[in-house]
C-alpha beads as a LAMMPS data file, in Angstrom:
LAMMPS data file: protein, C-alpha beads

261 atoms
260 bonds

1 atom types
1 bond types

-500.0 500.0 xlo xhi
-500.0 500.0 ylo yhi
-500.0 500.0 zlo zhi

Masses

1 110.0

Atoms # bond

1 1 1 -25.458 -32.343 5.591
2 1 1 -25.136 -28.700 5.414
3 1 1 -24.894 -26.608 2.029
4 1 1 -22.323 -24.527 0.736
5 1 1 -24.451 -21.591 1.130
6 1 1 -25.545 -22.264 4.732
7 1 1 -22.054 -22.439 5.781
8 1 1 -21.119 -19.134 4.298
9 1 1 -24.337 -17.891 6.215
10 1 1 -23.177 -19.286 9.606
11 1 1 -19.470 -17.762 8.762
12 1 1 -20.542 -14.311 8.381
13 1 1 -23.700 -14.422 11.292
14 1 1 -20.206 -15.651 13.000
15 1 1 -17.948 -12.551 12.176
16 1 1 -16.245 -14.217 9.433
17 1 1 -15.618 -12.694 6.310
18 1 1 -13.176 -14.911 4.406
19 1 1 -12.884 -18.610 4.116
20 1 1 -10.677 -21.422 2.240
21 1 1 -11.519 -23.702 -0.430
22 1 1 -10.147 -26.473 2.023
23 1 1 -12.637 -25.313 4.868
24 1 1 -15.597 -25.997 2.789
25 1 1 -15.068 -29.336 1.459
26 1 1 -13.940 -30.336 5.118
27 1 1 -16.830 -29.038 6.746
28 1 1 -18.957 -30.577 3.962
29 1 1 -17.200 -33.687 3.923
30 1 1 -17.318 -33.565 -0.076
31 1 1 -14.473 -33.741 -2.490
32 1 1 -12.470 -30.978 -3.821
33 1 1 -14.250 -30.852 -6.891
34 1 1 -17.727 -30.891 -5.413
35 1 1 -16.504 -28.022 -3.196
36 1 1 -15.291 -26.028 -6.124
37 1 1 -18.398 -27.000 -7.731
38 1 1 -20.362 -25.516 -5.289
39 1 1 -18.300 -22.363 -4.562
40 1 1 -18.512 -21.226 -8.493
41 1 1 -22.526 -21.592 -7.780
42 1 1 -22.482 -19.173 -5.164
43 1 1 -19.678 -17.047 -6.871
44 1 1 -21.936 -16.357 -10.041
45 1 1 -24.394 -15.582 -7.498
46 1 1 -22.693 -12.790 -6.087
47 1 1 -22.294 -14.281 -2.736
48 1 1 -18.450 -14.953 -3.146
49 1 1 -15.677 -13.565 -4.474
50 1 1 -12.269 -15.058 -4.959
51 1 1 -9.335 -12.410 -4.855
52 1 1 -6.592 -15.795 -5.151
53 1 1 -6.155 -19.167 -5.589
54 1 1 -8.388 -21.115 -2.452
55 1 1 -9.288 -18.155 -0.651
56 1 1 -12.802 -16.620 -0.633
57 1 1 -14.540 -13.870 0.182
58 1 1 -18.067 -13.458 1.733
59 1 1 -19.935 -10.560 -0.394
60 1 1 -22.630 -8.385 1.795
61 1 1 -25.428 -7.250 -0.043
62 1 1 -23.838 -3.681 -0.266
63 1 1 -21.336 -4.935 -1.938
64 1 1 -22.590 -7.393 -4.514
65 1 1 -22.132 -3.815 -7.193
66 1 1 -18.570 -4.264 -6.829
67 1 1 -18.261 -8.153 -6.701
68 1 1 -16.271 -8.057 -4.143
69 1 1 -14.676 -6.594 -0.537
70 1 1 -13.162 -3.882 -1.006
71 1 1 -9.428 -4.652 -0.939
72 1 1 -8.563 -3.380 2.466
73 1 1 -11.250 -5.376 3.775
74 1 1 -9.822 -8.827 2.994
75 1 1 -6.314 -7.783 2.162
76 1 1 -5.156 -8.237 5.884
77 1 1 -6.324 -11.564 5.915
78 1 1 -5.324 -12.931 2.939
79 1 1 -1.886 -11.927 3.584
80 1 1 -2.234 -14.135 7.221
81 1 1 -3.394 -16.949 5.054
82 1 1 -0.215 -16.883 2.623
83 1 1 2.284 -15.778 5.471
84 1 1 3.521 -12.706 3.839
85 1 1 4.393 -9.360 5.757
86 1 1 2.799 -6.634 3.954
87 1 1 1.808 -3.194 4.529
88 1 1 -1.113 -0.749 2.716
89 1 1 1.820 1.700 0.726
90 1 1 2.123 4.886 -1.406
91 1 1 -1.308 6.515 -2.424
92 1 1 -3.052 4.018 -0.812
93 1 1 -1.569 4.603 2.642
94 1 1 -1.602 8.614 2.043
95 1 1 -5.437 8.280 1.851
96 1 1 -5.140 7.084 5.412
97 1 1 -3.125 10.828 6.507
98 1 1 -5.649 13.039 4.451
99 1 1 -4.772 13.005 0.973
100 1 1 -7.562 11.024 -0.072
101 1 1 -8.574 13.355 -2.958
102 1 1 -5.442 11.733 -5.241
103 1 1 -7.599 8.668 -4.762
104 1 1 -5.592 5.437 -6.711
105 1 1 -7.080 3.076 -9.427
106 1 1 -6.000 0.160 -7.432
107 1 1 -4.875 -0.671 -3.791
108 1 1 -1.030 -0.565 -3.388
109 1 1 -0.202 -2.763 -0.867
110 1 1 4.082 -3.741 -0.349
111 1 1 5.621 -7.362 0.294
112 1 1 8.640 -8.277 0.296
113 1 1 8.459 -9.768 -2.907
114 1 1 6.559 -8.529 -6.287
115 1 1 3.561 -10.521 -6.667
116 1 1 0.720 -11.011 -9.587
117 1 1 -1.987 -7.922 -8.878
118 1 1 -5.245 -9.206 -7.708
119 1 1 -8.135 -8.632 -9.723
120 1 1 -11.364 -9.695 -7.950
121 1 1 -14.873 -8.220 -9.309
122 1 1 -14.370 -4.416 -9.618
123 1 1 -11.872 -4.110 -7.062
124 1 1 -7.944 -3.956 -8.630
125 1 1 -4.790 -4.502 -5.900
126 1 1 -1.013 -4.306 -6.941
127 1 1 1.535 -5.386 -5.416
128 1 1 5.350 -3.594 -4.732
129 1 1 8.592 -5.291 -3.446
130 1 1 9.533 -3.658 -0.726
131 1 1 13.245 -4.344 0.473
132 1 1 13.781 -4.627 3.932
133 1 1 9.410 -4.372 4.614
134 1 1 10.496 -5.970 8.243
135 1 1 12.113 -2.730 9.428
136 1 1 9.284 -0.206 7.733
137 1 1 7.893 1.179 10.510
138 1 1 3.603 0.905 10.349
139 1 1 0.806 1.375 11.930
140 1 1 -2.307 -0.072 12.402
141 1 1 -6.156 1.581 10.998
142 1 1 -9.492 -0.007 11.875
143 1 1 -11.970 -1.503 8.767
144 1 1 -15.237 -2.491 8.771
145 1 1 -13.959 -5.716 8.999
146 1 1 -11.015 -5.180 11.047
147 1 1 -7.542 -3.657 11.217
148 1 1 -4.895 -3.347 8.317
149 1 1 -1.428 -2.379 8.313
150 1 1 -0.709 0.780 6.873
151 1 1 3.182 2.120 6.748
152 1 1 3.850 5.032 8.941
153 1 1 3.311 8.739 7.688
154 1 1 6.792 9.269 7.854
155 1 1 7.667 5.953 6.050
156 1 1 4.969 6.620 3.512
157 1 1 6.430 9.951 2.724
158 1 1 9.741 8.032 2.023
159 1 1 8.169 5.049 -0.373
160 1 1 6.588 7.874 -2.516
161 1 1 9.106 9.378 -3.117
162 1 1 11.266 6.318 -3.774
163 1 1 8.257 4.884 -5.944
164 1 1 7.588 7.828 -7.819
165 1 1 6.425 6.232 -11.001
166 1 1 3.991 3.858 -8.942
167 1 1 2.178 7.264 -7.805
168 1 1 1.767 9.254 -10.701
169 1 1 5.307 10.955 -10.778
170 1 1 7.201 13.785 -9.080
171 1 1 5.049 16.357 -9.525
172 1 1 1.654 14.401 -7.765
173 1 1 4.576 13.286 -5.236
174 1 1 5.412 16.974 -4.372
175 1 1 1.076 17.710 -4.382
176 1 1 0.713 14.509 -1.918
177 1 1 3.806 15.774 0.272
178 1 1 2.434 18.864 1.128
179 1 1 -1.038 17.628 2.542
180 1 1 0.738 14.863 4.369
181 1 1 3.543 17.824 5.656
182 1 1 1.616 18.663 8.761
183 1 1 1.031 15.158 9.797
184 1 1 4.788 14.107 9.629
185 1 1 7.141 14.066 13.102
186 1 1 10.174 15.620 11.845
187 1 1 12.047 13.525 14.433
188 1 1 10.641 10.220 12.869
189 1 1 11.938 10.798 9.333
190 1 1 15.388 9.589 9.878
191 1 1 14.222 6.686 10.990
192 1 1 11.965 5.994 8.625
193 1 1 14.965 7.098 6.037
194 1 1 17.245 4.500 7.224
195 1 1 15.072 1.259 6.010
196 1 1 15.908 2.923 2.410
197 1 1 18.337 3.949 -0.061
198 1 1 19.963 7.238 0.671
199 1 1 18.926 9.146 -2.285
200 1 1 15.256 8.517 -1.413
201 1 1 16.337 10.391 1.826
202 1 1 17.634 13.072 -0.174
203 1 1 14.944 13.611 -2.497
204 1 1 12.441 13.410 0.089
205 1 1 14.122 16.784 2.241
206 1 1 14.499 18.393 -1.180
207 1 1 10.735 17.911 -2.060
208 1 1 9.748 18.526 1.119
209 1 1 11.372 22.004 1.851
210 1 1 10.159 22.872 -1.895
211 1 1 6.373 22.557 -0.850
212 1 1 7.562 24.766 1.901
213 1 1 7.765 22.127 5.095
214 1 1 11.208 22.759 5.542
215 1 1 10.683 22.881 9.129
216 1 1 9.638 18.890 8.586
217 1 1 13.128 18.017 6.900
218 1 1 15.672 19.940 9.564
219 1 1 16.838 16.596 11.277
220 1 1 16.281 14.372 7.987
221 1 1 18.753 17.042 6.228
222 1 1 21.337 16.714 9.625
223 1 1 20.882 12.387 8.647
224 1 1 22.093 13.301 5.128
225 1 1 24.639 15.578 5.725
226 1 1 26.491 13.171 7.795
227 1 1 25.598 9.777 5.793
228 1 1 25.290 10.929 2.312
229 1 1 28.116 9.612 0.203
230 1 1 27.410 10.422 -3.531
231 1 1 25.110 13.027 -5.073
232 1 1 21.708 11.792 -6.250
233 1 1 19.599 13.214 -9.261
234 1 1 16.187 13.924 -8.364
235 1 1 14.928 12.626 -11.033
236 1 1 16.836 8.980 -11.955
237 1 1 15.982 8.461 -15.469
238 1 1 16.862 12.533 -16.217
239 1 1 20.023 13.710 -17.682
240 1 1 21.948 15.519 -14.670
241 1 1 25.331 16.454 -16.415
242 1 1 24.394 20.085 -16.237
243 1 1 22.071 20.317 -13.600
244 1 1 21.832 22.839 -10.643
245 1 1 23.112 20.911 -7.286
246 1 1 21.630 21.632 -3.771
247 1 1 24.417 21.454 -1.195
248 1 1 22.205 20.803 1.360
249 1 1 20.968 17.377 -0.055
250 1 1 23.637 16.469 -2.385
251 1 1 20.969 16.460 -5.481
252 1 1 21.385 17.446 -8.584
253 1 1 18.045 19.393 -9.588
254 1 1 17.670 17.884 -12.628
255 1 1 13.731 18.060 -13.081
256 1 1 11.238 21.484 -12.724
257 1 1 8.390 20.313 -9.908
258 1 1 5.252 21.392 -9.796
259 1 1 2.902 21.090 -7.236
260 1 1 -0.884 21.376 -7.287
261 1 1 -1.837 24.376 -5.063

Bonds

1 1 1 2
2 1 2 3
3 1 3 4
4 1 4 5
5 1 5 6
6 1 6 7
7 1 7 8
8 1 8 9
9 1 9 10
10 1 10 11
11 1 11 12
12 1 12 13
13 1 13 14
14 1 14 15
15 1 15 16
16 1 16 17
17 1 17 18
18 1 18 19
19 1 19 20
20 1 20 21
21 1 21 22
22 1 22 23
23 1 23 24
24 1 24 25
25 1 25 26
26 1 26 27
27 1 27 28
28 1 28 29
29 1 29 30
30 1 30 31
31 1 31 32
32 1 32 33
33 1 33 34
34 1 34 35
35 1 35 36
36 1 36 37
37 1 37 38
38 1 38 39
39 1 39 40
40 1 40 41
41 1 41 42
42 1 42 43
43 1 43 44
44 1 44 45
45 1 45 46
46 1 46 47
47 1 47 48
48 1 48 49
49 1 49 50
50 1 50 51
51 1 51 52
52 1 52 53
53 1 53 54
54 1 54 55
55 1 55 56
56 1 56 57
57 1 57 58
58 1 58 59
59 1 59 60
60 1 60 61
61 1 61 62
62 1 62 63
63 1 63 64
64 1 64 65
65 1 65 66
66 1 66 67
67 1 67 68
68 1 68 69
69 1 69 70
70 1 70 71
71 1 71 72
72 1 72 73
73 1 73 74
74 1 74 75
75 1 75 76
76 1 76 77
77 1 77 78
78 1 78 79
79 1 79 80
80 1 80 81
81 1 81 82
82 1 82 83
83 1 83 84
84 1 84 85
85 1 85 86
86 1 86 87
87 1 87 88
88 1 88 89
89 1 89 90
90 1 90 91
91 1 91 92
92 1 92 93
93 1 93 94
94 1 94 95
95 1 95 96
96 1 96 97
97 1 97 98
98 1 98 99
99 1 99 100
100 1 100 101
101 1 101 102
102 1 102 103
103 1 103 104
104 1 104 105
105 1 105 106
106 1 106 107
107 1 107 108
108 1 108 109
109 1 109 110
110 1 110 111
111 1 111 112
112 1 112 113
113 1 113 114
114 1 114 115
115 1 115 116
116 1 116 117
117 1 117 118
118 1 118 119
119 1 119 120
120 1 120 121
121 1 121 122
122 1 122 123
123 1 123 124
124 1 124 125
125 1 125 126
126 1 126 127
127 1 127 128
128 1 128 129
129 1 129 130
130 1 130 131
131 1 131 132
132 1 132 133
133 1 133 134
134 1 134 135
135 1 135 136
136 1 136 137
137 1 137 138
138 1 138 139
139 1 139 140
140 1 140 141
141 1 141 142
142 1 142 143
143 1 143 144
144 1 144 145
145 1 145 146
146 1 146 147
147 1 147 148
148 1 148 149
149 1 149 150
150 1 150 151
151 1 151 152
152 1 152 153
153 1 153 154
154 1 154 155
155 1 155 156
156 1 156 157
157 1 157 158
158 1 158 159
159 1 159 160
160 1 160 161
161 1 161 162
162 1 162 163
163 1 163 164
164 1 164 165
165 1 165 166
166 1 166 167
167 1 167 168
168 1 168 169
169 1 169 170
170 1 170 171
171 1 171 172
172 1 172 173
173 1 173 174
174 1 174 175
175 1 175 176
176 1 176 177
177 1 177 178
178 1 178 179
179 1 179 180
180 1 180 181
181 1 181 182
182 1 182 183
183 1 183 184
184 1 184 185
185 1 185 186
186 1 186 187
187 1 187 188
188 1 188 189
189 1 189 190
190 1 190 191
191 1 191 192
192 1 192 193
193 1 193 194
194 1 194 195
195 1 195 196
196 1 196 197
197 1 197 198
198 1 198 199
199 1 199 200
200 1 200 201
201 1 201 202
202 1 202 203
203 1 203 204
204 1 204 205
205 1 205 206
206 1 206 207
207 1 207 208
208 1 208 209
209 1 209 210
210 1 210 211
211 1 211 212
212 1 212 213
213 1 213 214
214 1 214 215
215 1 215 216
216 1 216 217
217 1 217 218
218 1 218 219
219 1 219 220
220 1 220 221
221 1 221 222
222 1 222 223
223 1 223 224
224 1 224 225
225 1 225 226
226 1 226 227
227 1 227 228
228 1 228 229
229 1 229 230
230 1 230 231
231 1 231 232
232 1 232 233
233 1 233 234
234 1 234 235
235 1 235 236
236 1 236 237
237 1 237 238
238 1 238 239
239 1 239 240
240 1 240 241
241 1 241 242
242 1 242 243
243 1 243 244
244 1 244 245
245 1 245 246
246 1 246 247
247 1 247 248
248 1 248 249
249 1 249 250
250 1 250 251
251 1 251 252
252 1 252 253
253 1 253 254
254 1 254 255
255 1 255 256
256 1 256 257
257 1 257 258
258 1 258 259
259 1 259 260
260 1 260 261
């Protein structure tokens, strides 16, 4: 009979990086117990990791510091084994366009639902509900141990700004806008605008034109112009009773921004 450890051997000489709790005690023909048993061996090793409930990772050597894959590593996979749609979001997906220097504590990934964050050795992943994640248009980056989905530059310009709190405020926002600026297809913005509230739409063309990629927000500000309904503070939780309003987006400009040079 084979051994716990040999089978996580043969896995990874095999490609495969992740595994089930259920896998092991069928291939071992043991019970559950004696499978768990034998998994929390080779997890105090440091040859395992477990980022939820029945689902392991295999831990490479140059990884055993951080006691675990790194999230984008095993993220993609884990969300096949639960069956949720997700995508790598906010700071996390801006590292992917060149703004890697505003580098997060944890890995941001969106479902459709909220979900417990992951804690698994070193490595930290939260979790954001995303409404309407189905229509978010993404894209797809190679790992080390395959591909993850990360949301378009364009749609990850749009959850910033709509999760503002989630990535360090307005003002980081407005710093993380202008190195994604030159990356962005000014004819893909409306699109990606459309899978979210309005005023995120707004805020985004007002944020964007004050980092000075106005050019990037002409057919986004032609989407608002024509859908807008109400004006939108810029900053939600901010009195806006006496605030200066921008025509062009229908915002009130109720916060001062300021963006790293």
């Amino acid at each position: 009979m084979p051994s716990a450890r040999s089978l996580i051997t043969g896995l990874a000489a095999g490609g495969r990086h992740h595994f089930t709790a259920a896998e092991v005690r069928t291939s071992l023909g043991v019970s559950a117990a004696a499978a768990k048993l034998a998994l929390n061996r080779l997890s105090k090793q440091g040859l395992v990791a477990s980022p939820a409930r029945g689902f392991y990772v295999i831990v490479p050597p140059e990884y055993r510091r951080l006691g675990c894959l790194p999230a984008d590593q095993f993220i993609p996979a884990l969300m096949e084994h639960l069956g949720l749609r997700y995508y790598a979001a906010l700071l996390s997906a801006a590292q992917y366009y060149g703004a890697a220097h505003h580098r997060p504590q944890e890995f941001q990934v969106a479902l459709a639902r909220n979900r417990r964050p992951i804690s698994c050795g070193a490595v930290r992943v939260s979790f954001i509900a995303r409404k309407r994640i189905a229509d978010v248009p993404v894209r797809s980056f190679n790992t080390p141990r395959g591909t993850i989905l990360v949301s378009t530059v364009e749609a990850t310009a749009i959850d910033l700004v709509g999760y503002a709190p989630h990535a360090g405020g307005l003002d980081q926002v407005a710093t993380i806008l202008s190195e994604l600026a030159e990356r962005i297809d000014p004819q893909r913005l409306p699109d990606a605008a459309q899978t979210a509230p309005m005023p995120w739409a707004q805020r985004l063309g007002y944020l964007l034109e004050f980092v000075g990629a106005a050019e990037k927000a002409a057919q986004l500000k032609a989407y608002v112009l024509e859908k807008a309904r109400d004006v939108t503070p810029l900053l939600p939780a901010a009195p806006h009773k006496d605030a200066k309003r921008s025509a062009d987006w229908k915002l009130y400009v109720n916060a001062a921004v300021e963006a790293e040079a």
